[in-house]
C-alpha positions in Angstrom: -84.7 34.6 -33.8 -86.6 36.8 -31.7 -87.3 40.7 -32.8 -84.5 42.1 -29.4 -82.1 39.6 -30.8 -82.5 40.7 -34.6 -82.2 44.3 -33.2 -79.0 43.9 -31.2 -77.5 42.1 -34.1 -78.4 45.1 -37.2 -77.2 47.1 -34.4 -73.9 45.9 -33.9 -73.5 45.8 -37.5 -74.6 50.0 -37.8 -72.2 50.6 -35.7 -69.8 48.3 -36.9 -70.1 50.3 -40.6 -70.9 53.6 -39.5 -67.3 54.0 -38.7 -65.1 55.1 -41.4 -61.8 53.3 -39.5 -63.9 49.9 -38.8 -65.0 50.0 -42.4 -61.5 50.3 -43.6 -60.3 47.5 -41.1 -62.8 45.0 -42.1 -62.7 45.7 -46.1 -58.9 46.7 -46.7 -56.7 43.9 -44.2 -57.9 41.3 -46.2 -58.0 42.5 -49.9 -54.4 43.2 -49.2 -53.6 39.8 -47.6 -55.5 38.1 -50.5 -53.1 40.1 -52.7 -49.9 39.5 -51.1 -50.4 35.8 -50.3 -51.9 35.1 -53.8 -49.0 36.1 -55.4 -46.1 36.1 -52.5 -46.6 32.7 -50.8 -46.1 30.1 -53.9 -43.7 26.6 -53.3 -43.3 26.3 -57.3 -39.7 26.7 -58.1 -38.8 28.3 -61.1 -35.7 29.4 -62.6 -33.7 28.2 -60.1 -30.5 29.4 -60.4 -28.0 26.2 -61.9 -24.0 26.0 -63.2 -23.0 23.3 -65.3 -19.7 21.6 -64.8 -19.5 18.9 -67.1 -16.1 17.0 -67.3 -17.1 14.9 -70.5 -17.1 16.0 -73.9 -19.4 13.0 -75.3 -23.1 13.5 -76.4 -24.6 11.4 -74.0 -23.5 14.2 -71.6 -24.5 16.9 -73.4 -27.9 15.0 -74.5 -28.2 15.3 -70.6 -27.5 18.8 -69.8 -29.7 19.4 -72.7 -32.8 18.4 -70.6 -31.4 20.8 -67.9 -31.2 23.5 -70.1 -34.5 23.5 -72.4 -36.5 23.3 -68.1 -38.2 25.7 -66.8 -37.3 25.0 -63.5 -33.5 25.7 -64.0 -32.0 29.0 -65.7 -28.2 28.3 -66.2 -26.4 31.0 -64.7 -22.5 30.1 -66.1 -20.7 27.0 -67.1 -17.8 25.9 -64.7 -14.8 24.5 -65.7 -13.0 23.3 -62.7 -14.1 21.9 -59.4 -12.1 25.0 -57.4 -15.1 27.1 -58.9 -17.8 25.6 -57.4 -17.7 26.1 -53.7 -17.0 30.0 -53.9 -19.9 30.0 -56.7 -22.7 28.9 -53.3 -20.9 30.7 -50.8 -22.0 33.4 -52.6 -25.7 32.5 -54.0 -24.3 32.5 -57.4 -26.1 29.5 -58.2 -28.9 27.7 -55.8 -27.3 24.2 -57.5 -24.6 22.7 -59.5 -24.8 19.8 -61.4 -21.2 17.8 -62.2 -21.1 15.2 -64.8 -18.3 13.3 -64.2 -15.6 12.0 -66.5 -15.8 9.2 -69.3 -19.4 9.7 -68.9 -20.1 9.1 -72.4 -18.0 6.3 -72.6 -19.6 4.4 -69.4 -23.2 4.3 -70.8 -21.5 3.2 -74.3 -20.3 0.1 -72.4 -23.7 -0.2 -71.0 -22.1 1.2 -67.4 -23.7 4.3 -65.1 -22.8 7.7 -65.8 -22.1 9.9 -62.8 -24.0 12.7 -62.3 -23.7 14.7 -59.1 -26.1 17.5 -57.5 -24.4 20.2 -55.3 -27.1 22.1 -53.8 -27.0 24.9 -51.4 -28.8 23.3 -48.5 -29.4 26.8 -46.2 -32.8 26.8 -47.6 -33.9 23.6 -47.2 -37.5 23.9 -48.2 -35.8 25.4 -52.2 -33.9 22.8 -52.3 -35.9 20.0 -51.3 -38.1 21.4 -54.4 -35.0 21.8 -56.8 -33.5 18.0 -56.0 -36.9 16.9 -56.9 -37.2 18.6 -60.3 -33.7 17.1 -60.9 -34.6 13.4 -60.0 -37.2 14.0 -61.9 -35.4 15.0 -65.3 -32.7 12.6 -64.7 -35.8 9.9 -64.1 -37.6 10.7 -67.4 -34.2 10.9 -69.0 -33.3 7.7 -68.0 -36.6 6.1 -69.0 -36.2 7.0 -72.5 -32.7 6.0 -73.0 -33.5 2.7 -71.5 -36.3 2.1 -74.1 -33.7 3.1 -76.9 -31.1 0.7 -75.5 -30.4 -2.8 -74.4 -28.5 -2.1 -71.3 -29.8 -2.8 -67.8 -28.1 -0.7 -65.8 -29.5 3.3 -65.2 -27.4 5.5 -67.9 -27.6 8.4 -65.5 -26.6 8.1 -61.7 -27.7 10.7 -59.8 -25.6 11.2 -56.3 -26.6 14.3 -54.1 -24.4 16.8 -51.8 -26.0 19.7 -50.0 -23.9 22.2 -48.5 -24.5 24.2 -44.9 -27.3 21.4 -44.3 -26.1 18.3 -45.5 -29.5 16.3 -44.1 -31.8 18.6 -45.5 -33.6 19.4 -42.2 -36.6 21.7 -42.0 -35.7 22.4 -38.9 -32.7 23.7 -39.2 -34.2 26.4 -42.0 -37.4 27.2 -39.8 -36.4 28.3 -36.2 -33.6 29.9 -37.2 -36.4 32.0 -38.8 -38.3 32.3 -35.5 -36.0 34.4 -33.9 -36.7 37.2 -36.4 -40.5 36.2 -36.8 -40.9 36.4 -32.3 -39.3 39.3 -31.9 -41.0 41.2 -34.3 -44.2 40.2 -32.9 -43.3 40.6 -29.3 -41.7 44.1 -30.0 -44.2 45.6 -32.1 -47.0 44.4 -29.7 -45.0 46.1 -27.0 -44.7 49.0 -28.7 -48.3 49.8 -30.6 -50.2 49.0 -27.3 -47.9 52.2 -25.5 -49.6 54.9 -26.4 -52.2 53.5 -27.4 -53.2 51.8 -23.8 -52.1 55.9 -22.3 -54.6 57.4 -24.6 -57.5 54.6 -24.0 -57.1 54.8 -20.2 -56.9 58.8 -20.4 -53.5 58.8 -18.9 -52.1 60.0 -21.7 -53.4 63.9 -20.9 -51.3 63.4 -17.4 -47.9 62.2 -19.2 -48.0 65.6 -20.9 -48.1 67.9 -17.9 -45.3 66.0 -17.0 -41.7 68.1 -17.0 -40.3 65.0 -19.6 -39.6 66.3 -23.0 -41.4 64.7 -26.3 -38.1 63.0 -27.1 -37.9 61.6 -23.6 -41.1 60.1 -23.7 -40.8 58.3 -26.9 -37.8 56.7 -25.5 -39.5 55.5 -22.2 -41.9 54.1 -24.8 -39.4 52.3 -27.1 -36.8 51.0 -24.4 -39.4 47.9 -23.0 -39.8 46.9 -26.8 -36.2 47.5 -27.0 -35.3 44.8 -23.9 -38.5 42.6 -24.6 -37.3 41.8 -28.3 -34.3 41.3 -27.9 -34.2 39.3 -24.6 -37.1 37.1 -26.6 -34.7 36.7 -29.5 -31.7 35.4 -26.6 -34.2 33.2 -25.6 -35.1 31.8 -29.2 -31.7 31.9 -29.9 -30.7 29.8 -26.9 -33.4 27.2 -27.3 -32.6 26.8 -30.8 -29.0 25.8 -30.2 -29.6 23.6 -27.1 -33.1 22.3 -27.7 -33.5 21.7 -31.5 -29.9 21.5 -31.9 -29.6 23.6 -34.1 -25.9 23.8 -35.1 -24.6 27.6 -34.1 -22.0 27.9 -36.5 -21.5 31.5 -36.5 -20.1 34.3 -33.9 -23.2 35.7 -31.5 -21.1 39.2 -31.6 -22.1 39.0 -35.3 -25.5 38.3 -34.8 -26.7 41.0 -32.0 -25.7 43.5 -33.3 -27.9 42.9 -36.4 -30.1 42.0 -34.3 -30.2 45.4 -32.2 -30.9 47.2 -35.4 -33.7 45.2 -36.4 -35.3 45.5 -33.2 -34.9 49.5 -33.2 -37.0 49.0 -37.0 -39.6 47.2 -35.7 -40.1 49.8 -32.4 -40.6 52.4 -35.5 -43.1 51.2 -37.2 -44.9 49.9 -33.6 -44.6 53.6 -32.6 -45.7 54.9 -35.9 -48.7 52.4 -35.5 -49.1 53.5 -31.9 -49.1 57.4 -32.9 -52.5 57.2 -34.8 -53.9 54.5 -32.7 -56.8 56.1 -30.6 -57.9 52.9 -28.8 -56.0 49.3 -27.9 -58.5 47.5 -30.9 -57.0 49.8 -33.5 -53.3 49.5 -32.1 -53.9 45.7 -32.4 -55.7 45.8 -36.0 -52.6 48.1 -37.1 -50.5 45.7 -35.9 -51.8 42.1 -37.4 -52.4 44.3 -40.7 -48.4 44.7 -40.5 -47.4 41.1 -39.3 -48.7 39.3 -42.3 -47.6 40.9 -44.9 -44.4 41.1 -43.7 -43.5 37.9 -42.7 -45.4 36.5 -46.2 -42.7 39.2 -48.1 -39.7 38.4 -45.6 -39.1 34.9 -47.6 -39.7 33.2 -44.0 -41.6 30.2 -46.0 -41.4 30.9 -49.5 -38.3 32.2 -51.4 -38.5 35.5 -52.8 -37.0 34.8 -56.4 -40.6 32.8 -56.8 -42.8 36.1 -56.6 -43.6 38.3 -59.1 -41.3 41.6 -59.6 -43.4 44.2 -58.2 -43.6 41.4 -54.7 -40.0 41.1 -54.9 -39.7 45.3 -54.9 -41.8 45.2 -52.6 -40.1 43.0 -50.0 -37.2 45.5 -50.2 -39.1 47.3 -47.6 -39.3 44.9 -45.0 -36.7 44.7 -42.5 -37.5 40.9 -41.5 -36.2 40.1 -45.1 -32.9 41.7 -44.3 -32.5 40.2 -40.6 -34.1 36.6 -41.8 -31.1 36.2 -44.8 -28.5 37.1 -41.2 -29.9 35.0 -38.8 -29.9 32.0 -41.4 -26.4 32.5 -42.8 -24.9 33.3 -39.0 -26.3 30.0 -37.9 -25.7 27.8 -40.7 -22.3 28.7 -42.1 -21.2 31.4 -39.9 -20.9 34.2 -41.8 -19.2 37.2 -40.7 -20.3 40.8 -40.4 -18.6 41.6 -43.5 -20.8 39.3 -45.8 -23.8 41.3 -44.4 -23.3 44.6 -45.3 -25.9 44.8 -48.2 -28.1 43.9 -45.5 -26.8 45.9 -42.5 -27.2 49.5 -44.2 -30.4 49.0 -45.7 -32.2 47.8 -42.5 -30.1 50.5 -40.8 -31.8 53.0 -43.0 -35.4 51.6 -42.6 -34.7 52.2 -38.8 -34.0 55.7 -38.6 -36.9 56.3 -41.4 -39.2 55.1 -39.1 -38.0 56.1 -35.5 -37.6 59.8 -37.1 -41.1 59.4 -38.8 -42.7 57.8 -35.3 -41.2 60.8 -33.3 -42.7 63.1 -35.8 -46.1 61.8 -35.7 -45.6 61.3 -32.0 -45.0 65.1 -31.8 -47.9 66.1 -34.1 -50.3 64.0 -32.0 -49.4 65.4 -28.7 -50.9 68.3 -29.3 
C-alpha cells in the first residue's frame, strides 16, 4: 500500500470521525438495531394463547390436556364448554388455538380405538401458527409414544385432525404481501418526503422558496402532498397485484381499507418531514430515514409476532404506526373486517399523525429561519 494511498485512506477516516453527526450515524444505527432485532425479531412461540374444549370427562382426556397445560408453549386462556363458543373466541384473538377432544374419548382408547383430538387455529398469521400446530404434533407425538409403550394396542391413542380459520392452507403468502402494502408505502413515502427539504437545502434552493409569497403552512403541504399521492397510489398498486397476481383472496371492503390507509400515509409524511426538518444534506435525510425503517418494520410484527418480545419491545411497538395499519390490512384481506373492529387501531394511529405533522410543521418553522 503506497504512502498517497495510506494518506487518502486516514483521511477519509478524519473526516469521517471528526463529525459529531457521522460519528453518531456510524456508532448509534447499529447498537440500536442490534438491540431491537436481538430481542424483537425471535420465531420461538411461547405462551400462545389456547382454550380447551374437552367433551369427555375420562382421564385419558384429561391425562392429555394435562400435557397441554404443564407447556410452555401454551398459556390456557379459558375452558369452553360448547362448540357455539369457539368461533367468536378467534374472531376476536381470544385465543390463537383451540384444541377439542371429542366425545367417548376415554372410552375409544380403552377399546384400543383413536381418540379425536382436533386443533382450531387462527390461520391469519400463518407463520404463529405454523409454529403453534408444530408444538401441538409434537405433544400429541410424545404423548402418544408413551402411552403406546404402556399399552398393547396398535392403533395411535390420540388423533390429531387440524382446522385453520381465515387461511385454511396455511399459506405464507397469503400473511406476507398483505404486509407489503404497509411495509412499500412507508418506504416510498418517507423517502419522498425526507429527501424534500433536504434536496432544497443541499441544492441551495431552499433560500429562494422563502422569498417566495407562500406561507410556512403552504409550503409544508407542497412538500407532503407527492408523498401523500406516491404512497398511496404505491399501496393501490400492491394492493391490486396482490389480489390478481398472488391471488390473494380480498375478502374485505376497499372503502374500509383506504381510508386506514390515508391515515397511515399522513403518519408516515410526519415523521419523513420531521426527518427532513433537521436533515442539512440528502446523506443525512437518507441515514435518518433507514435508521427509522428498521426498527419499525422489526416492531410492526411484519415477521415476528409481537406477544414473542419482551414487555418493554411490546411498549415500545405501541408507537409505530405500521403496527396499527399491518393488524388492518391483514384482517381486511383475510376475513374482511369492518371499520368497526378497527377502532383500537384507527384512533391511535390517528393520534400518532397529527403528533407528528404538528411536530414536523413546528420544526419546519423553527428551521426556516
Amino acid at each position: 500500500m503506497g504512502p498517497r494511498l495510506l494518506a487518502l485512506i486516514v483521511k477519509e477516516f478524519l473526516a469521517l470521525f471528526r463529525d459529531r453527526k457521522s460519528r453518531l450515524a456510524v456508532i448509534v444505527p447499529p447498537i440500536l438495531q442490534l438491540l431491537i432485532f436481538g430481542y424483537a425479531a425471535t420465531f420461538d412461540l411461547e405462551h400462545a394463547t389456547l382454550a380447551i374444549y374437552n367433551e369427555d370427562s375420562g382421564a385419558f382426556s384429561r391425562d392429555l390436556i394435562g400435557r397441554f397445560e404443564r407447556s410452555p408453549a401454551f398459556e390456557v386462556v379459558g375452558y369452553l364448554r360448547s362448540e357455539e363458543e369457539i368461533k367468536p373466541l378467534i374472531d376476536r384473538k381470544g385465543a390463537l388455538l383451540v384444541l377439542r377432544v371429542g366425545e367417548q374419548c376415554s372410552a375409544n382408547v380403552a377399546q384400543g380405538e383413536s381418540c379425536a383430538v382436533q386443533a382450531l387455529i387462527d390461520g391469519r398469521n400463518s407463520n404463529t401458527a405454523m409454529l403453534a400446530l408444530n408444538y401441538v404434533r409434537s405433544i400429541i407425538t410424545d404423548f402418544n409414544e408413551e402411552r403406546i409403550e404402556q399399552t398393547t394396542g396398535t392403533s395411535l391413542p390420540a388423533r390429531l385432525a387440524i382446522r385453520a380459520w381465515f387461511n385454511p392452507n396455511l399459506e405464507s403468502r397469503w400473511f406476507i404481501v398483505p404486509g407489503i402494502v404497509a411495509l412499500l408505502a412507508m418506504i416510498v413515502t418517507l423517502v419522498v418526503t425526507a429527501l424534500s427539504v433536504a434536496r432544497e437545502r443541499e441544492a441551495g434552493t431552499f433560500d429562494q422558496l422563502l422569498v417566495t409569497p407562500l406561507r410556512p403552512w403552504e409550503i409544508l403541504i407542497g412538500k407532503a402532498m407527492p408523498g401523500l399521492i406516491v404512497g398511496v397510489g404505491e399501496a393501490s398498486l400492491i394492493v391490486a397485484a396482490a389480489v390478481y397476481w398472488f391471488r390473494v383472496p380480498l375478502v374485505g371492503d376497499l372503502l374500509t381499507l383506504y381510508p386506514a390507509l390515508i391515515i397511515y400515509v399522513l403518519s408516515i409524511i410526519g415523521i419523513g418531514l420531521m426527518i427532513s426538518s433537521f436533515s442539512a444534506t440528502l446523506q443525512q435525510a437518507l441515514l435518518g430515514s433507514f435508521l427509522f425503517i428498521v426498527p419499525a418494520v422489526t416492531l410492526s410484527g411484519f415477521s415476528t409476532p409481537i406477544a414473542n418480545m419482551p414487555d418493554f419491545m411490546q411498549a415500545l411497538t405501541y408507537l409505530d404506526p405500521m403496527r396499527y395499519f399491518l393488524t388492518i390490512v391483514r384482517r381486511v384481506f383475510l376475513e374482511g373486517a369492518g371499520s368497526e373492529y378497527f377502532w383500537n387501531d384507527l384512533w391511535p394511529m390517528s393520534l400518532i399523525a397529527v403528533a407528528t405533522l404538528s411536530l414536523a410543521t413546528w420544526l419546519f418553522r423553527h428551521r426556516m429561519y
